[in-house]
N, C-alpha and C positions, 0 to 999 in steps of 0.2 A: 095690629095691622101695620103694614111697612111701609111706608109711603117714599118716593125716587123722587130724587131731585130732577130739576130738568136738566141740571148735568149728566145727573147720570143715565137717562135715557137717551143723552146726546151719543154719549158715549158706547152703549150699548149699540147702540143705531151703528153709529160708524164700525165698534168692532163685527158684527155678523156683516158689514156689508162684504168688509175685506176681505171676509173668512170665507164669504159667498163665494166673491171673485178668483178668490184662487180655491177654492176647492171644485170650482168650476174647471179647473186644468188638472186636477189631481190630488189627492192626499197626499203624494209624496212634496208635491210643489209647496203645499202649506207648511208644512213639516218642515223643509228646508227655509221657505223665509220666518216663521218663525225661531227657527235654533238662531239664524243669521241675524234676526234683529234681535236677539237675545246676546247673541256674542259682539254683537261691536255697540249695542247702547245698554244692554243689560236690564231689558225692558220688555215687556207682553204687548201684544198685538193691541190691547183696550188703552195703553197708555200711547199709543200714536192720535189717540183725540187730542192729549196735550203736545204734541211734539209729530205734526206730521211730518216733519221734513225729516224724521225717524222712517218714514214710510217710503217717501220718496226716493234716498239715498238705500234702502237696500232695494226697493226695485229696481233703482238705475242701475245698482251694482250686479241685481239678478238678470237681467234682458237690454240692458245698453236702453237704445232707442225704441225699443221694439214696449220699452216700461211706458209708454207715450197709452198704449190702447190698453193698459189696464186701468189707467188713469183715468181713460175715458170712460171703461164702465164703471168706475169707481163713483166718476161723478154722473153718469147717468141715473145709476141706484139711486146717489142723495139728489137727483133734482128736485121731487114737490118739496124740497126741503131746506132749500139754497138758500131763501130768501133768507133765512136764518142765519142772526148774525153767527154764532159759533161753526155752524156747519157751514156759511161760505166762506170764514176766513181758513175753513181745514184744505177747503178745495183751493183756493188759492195760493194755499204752501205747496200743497202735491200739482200742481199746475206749472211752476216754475221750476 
């Protein structure tokens, strides 16, 4: 039997949230920020638990300002979860 760390259920968590959130705009949309966080940190979408500001920086480079309200349901999804120290400091990098 395999047992997950709670990192890596953190991690899990945060990756389908993203994946939610933009495949909630389209496959084409995931598709593109995925290649795009792949081409300038050379990284997967699960390794933005360690490194949000991976996350944040190709949003803002995908949508300008407009990257503000994916952010928000980004952090709506992880609310009952906030209180958690890993999962609030992820919202707090993608917030700034």
């Amino acid at each position: 039997m395999l047992d997950s760390t709670d990192e890596q259920i953190k991690k899990a968590l945060i990756t389908i949230t993203i994946e939610k959130i933009l495949l909630e705009m389209g496959k084409p949309v995931l598709d593109k920020f995925t290649k795009k966080l792949y081409t300038n940190y050379n990284c997967y979408i699960p390794d933005c638990f360690d490194h949000p500001e991976y996350l944040s920086q190709v949003l803002k480079e995908m949508y300008g300002n407009s990257s503000k309200t994916l952010v928000s349901e980004i952090m709506a999804d992880l609310e009952e979860f906030s209180e958690q120290k890993p999962i609030a400091n992820f919202i707090k990098v993608i917030c700034n």
